[in-house]
C-alpha positions as CSV (number, residue, x, y, z in Angstrom):
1,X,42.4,37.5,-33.0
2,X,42.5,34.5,-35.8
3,X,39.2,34.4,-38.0
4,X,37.6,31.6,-39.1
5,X,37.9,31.7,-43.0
6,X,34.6,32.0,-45.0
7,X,35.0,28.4,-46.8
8,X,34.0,28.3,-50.1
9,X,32.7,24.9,-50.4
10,X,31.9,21.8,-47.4
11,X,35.6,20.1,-48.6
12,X,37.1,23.2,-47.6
13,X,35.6,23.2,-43.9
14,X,36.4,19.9,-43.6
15,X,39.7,20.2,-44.5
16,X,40.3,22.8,-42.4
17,X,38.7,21.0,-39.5
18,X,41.1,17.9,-39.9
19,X,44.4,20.8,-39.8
20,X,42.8,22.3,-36.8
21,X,42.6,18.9,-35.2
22,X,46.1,17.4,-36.2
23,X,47.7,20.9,-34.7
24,X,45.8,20.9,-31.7
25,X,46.8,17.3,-31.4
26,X,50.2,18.1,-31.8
27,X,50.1,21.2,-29.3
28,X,48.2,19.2,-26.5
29,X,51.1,16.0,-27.0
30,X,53.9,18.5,-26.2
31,X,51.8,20.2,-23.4
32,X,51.3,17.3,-21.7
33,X,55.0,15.7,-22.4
34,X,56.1,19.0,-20.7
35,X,53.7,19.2,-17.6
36,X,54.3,15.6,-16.8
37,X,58.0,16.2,-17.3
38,X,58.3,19.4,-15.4
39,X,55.9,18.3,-12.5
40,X,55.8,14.3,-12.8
41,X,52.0,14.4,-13.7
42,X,49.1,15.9,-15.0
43,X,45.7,16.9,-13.3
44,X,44.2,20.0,-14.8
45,X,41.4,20.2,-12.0
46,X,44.8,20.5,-9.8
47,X,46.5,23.2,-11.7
48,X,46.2,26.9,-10.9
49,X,45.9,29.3,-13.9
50,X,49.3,30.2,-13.3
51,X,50.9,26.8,-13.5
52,X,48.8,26.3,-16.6
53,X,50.3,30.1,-18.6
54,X,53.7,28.6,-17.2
55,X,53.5,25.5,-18.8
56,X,52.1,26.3,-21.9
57,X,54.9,29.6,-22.4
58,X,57.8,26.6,-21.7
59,X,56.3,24.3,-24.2
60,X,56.4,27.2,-26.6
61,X,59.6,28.4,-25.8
62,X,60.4,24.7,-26.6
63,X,58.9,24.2,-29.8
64,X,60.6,27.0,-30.6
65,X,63.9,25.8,-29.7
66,X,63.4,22.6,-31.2
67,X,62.5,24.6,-34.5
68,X,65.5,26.4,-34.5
69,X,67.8,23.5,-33.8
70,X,66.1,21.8,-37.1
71,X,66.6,24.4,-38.7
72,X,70.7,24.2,-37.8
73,X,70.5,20.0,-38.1
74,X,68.2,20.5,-41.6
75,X,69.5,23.7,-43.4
76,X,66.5,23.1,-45.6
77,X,64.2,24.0,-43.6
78,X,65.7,27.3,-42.5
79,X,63.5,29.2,-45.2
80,X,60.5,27.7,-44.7
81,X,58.5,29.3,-42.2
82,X,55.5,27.8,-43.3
83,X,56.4,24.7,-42.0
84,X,55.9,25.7,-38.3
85,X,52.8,27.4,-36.3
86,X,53.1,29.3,-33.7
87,X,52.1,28.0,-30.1
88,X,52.0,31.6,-28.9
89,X,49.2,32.1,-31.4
90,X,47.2,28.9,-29.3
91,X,47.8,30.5,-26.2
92,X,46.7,34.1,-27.3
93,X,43.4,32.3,-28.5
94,X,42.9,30.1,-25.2
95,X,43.5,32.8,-23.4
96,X,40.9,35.3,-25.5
97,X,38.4,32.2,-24.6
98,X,38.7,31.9,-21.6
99,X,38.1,35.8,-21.5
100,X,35.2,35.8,-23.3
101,X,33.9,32.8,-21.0
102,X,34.5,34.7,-18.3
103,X,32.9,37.4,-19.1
104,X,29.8,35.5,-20.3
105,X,29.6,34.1,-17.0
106,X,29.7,37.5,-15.0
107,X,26.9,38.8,-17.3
């Protein structure tokens, strides 16, 4: 599982904070562009835990495919792997979450 890094001052929390934000942004904008796309809308009070892992490993699989096709178009970017994240690291920790919730609740 990720860790939380021990900041070393308030600027660094905060900065992390805002990156945390910006990616999540990112990850819920191609989420949602993918469930609407895939099943013409989005309700996640509708969506069975299934529907919700299949959506989420397409719009990885996705963001990886776009990554790599940059990488053909942009030959630039082919070394830099820092550029990218990795959705399959999101899902791993919603995932571990909702685990944890779970478990929380049954206790």
């Amino acid at each position: 599982m990720a860790t939380i890094p021990a900041f070393r001052t308030p600027e660094d929390k905060q900065l992390f904070d805002q990156l945390f934000t910006a990616k999540l942004a990112e990850y819920r904008r191609y989420f949602l562009q993918t469930a609407k796309e895939l099943l013409g809308y989005w309700d996640a009070d509708a969506l069975t835990s299934q529907q919700l892992d299949f959506l989420s490993s397409v719009t990885s699989s996705m963001l990886y495919a776009a990554q790599d096709e940059l990488k053909i178009q942009r030959p630039e970017y082919k070394e830099d792997d820092e550029l990218f994240y990795s959705p399959f690291k999101v899902k791993d920790w919603v995932k571990e979450a909702i685990a944890e919730a779970h478990q929380g609740d049954q206790q």
